[in-house]
N, C-alpha and C positions, 0 to 999 in steps of 0.2 A: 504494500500500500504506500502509497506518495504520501511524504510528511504535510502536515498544513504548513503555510504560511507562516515565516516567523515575526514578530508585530511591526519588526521596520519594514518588513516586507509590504504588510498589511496596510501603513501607514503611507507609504513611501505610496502605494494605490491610493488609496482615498486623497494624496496631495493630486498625484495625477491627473487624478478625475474632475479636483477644483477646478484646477488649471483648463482644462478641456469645458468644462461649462461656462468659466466665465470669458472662453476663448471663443465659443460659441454665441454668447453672447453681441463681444465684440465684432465676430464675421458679421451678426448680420446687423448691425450698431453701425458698423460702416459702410456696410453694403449701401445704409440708407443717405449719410450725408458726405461719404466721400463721391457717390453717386452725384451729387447734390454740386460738392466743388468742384467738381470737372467740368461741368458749363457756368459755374457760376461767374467767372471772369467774361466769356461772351455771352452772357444774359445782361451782367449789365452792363457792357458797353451796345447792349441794343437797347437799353432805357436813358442810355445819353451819358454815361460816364466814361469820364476820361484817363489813360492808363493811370495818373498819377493817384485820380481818386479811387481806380480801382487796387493798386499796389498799397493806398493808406486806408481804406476798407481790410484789406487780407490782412494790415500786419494791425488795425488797432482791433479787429479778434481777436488776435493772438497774443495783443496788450493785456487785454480784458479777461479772456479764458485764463490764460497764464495765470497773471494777478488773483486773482479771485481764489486761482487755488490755495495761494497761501492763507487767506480765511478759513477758506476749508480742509487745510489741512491742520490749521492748528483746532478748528472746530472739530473734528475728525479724534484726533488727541485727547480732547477735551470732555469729548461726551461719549467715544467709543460705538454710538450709531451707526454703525460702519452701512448695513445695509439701509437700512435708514435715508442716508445720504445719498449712496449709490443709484439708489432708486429712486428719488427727487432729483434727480441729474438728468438718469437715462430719460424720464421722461422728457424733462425742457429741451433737452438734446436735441432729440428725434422730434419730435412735436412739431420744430420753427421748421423743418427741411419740406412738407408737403404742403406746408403753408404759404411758401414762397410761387407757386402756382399762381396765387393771389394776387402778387406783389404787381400798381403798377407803374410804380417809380421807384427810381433806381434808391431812394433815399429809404424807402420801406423793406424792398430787398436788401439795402444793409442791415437795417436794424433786426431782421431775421437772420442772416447770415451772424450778424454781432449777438444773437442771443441765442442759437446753434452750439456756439465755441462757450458763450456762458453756463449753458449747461452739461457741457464738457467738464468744463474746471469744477465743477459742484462735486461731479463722480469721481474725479481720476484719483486725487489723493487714498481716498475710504477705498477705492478698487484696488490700488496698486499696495495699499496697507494688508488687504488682506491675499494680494498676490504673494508679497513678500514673505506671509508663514508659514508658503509652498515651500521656498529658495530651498531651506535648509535640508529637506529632502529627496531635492530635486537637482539643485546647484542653481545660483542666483540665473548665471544667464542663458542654460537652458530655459528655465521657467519662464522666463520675462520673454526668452526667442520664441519658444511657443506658442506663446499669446501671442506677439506678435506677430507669428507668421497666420496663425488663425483670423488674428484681426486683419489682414492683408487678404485673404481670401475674399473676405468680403468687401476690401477694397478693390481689389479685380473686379468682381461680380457685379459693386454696382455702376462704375461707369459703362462695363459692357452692355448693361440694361439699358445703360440711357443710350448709349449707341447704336445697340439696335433698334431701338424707338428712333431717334433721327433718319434713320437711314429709312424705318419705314415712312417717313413722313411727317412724324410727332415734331409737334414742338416742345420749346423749351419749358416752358409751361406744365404739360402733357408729362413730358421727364420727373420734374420737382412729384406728381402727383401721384405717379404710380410708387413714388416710394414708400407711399405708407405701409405695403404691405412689410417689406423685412423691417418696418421701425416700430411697425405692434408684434410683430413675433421675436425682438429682439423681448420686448418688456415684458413676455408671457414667457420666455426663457430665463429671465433674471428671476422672476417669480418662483421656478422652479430649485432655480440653483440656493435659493434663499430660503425652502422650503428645505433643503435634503442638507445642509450647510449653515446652521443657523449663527454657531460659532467659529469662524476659518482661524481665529486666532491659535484655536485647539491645535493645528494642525501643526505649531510650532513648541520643540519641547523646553527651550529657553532662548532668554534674549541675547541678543549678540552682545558684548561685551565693548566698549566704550574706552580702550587699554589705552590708547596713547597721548599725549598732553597735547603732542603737535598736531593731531588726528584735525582738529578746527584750521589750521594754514593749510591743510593739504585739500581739505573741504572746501573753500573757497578758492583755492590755486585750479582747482575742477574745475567751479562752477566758472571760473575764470576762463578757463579753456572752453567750456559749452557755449558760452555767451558769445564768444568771437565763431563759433561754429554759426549758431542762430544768427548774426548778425549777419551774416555773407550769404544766407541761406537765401536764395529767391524763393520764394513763394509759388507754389504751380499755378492759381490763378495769371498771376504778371505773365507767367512765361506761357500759357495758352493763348491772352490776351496777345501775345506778342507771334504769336503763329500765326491764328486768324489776320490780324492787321497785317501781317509784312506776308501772306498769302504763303510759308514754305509749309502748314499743316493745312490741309481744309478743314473746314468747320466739325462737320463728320467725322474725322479722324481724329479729330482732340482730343475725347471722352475714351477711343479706343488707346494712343497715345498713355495716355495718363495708367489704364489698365495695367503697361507693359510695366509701369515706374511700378505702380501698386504689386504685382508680379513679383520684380525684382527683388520689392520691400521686403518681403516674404522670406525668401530664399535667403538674402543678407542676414533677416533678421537669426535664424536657426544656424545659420553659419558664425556668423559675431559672434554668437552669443555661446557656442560650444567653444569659439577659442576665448574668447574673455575668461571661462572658466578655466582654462590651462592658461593665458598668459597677462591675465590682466588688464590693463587700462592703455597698455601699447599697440592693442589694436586698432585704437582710436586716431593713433599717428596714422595709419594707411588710410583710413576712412574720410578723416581731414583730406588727404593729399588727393584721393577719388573725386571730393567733392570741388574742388576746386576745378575741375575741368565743365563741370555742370554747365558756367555760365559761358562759357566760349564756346563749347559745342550749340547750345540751345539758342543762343542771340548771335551767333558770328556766321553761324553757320548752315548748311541749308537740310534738306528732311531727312537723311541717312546721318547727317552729325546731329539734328534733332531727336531724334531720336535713339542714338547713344546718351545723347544728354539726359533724356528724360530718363532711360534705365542707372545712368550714373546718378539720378535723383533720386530712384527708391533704392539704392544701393546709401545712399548717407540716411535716407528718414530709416532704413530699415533698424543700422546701426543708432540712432538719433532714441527711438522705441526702445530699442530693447538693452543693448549696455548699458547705456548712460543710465538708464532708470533701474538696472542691476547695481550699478557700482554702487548711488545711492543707499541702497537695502544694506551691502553690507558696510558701511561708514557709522550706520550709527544705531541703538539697541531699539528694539521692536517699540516700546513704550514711547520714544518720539520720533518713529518712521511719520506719523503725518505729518507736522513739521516738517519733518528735514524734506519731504517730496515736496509741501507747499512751497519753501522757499528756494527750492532748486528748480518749479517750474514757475515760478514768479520772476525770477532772474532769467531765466530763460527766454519768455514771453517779453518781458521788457526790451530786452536786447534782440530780439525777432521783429518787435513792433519798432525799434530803432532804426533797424537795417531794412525792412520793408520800407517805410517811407523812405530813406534815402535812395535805394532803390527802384522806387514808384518813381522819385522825382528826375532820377540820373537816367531812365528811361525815355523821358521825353525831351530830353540834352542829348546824351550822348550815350550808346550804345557800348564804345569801348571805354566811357567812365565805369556804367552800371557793371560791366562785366570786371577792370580794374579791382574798384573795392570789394565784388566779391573775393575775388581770389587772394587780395591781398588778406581779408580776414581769414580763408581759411589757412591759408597759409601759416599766419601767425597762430592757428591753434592747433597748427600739427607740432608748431615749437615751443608752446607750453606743454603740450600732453608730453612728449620727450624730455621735457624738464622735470617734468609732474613725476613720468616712471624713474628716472633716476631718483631723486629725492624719494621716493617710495623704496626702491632697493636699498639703497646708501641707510635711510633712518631704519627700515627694518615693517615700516607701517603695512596693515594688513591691505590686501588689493583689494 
């Protein structure tokens, strides 16, 4: 007879499984409003906005999502709601994306698109709090690459949706509308996972441990290097908006375009995230140097360098997902994981919504400015991470 299960075994399943519901989740979470961003840059430049207002639309989302999450990550801390929270998110989330159907000025469509990414920041803290009491079972960036490449499926799936609705005729409109369907079965899926999962914190047998004095300069020497990541980062909006207008993507092929990134995303993200477990935070140095081609292939260049760029786009967000928000988990003890994710994606968001509008605006000047400043940001943050991992070998600090 075959032995049972021994409990880490037994355990190490039931992380598994969190991981896979709330990866589940997120597929079709995104299916609805990544669906949603893939035309949302020429949707409203069909209600009259202009790249600069559509590039300072993309990055004060990302102002606003960001930020907020630091509220709720220390609210998260604070009251321990975890599903709670989660679930006050997912809905505002998904809600504003069918809504947008609606929308018919371009100023209305922001405020949905800006209140989209708000109820983003409400869930991700309490979601990623209770991702994180997978890690220890799992290994931080396996767990985080999983979700994320799950979350990526449904990033594929729904621009393809709205592509094949263009292609048969639909409009943009028409797109925004059908998404409701995978953004009430994402909610009717969270229900479940919260149903068989009441405590995720269980899943962890103690807190990480808090050892080094320096542990706070190397915390911030990160967030240091992410920030100049997100700052150089274009936006996929900007950069569809800038296919349709300079004619090297058509219209039609945008949403399928964006697929290939989302694709990408995926694949990066379970790859990073198996080496981040064997090597640490120096994978982040390759990942920078990747991304930094993004913007000369996508604006210098014409549909065969467009589209490398665009795969070299979900090749940075895949790593952007899932390391970055691994290394996190293990920097500081379970007890102020919301914190420490509020203010790593607060900082983030900040410096995303910096470099967006500069961005937005170096777009309508000059083409080889906009492209410039990107690269020069990520450049400089393949040379802090390289700084970061020595000072992390040399001091001895856990990765």
């Amino acid at each position: 007879m075959a032995s049972p299960p021994s409990t880490d075994a037994f355990n190490k399943q039931l992380a598994l499984r969190f991981v896979l519901l709330l990866g589940l989740v997120s597929l079709l979470a995104d299916a609805t409003y990544e669906g949603a961003r893939s035309i949302a840059g020429p949707f409203l430049a069909t209600l009259g906005a202009t790249g600069a207002v559509v590039g300072l639309i993309a990055g004060f989302g990302e102002l606003v999502g960001y930020g907020l999450r630091l509220v709720s990550g220390l609210l998260t801390d604070r009251t321990r709601r975890y599903w709670t929270i989660t679930l006050f998110g997912y809905v505002v989330n998904l809600a504003a994306v069918p809504l947008l159907a609606l929308a018919g000025r371009w100023e209305t469509a922001a405020a949905l698109l800006v209140a989209e990414r708000v109820g983003k920041a409400v869930r991700t803290p309490a979601r990623d709090v209770m991702l994180s009491h997978a890690t220890s079972r799992l290994g931080a960036g396996w767990a985080f690459g999983l979700h994320e490449a799950l979350d990526q499926v449904g990033a594929v799936a729904g621009p393809l949706l709205v592509a094949a609705l263009l292609r048969g005729g639909a409009s943009y409109r028409s797109g925004f509308a059908a998404l409701i369907v995978p953004a009430v079965a994402a909610i009717a899926v969270l229900l479940v996972a919260r149903a068989l999962y009441a405590r995720p914190q269980d899943l962890e047998p103690a807190s990480v441990p808090l050892e080094s004095k320096g542990l706070a300069k190397v915390y911030w020497l990160y967030l240091g290097a992410v920030g100049l990541v997100a700052a150089g980062y274009v936006d996929f909006p900007l950069i569809a908006y800038h296919f349709e207008r300079a004619g090297v993507v058509g219209s039609v092929s945008i949403p399928a375009f964006y697929a290939v990134a989302m694709g990408v995303d995926a694949v990066a993200a379970l790859a990073f995230g198996r080496l981040f477990d064997r090597f640490g935070l120096s994978v982040l140095v390759a990942v920078s140097l990747l991304s930094a081609l993004v913007a000369p292939l996508a604006f210098l260049g014409g549909f065969h360098a467009a589209l490398l760029g665009a795969a070299l786009w979900g090749v940075g967000m895949g790593a952007q997902e899932s390391v970055m928000r691994a290394a996190v988990a293990g920097m500081v003890p379970a007890e102020r994981r919301g914190a420490a994710y509020g203010v790593f994606n607060a900082g983030y968001g900040l410096t995303w919504f910096a470099g967006s509008a500069v961005l937005g605006a170096l777009y309508d000047v000059s083409l080889w400015g906009l492209v410039a400043f990107s690269v020069a940001a990520q450049a400089a943050a393949a040379a802090l991470f390289l700084a970061l991992v020595g000072q992390l070998r040399q001091g001895g600090t856990p990765r």
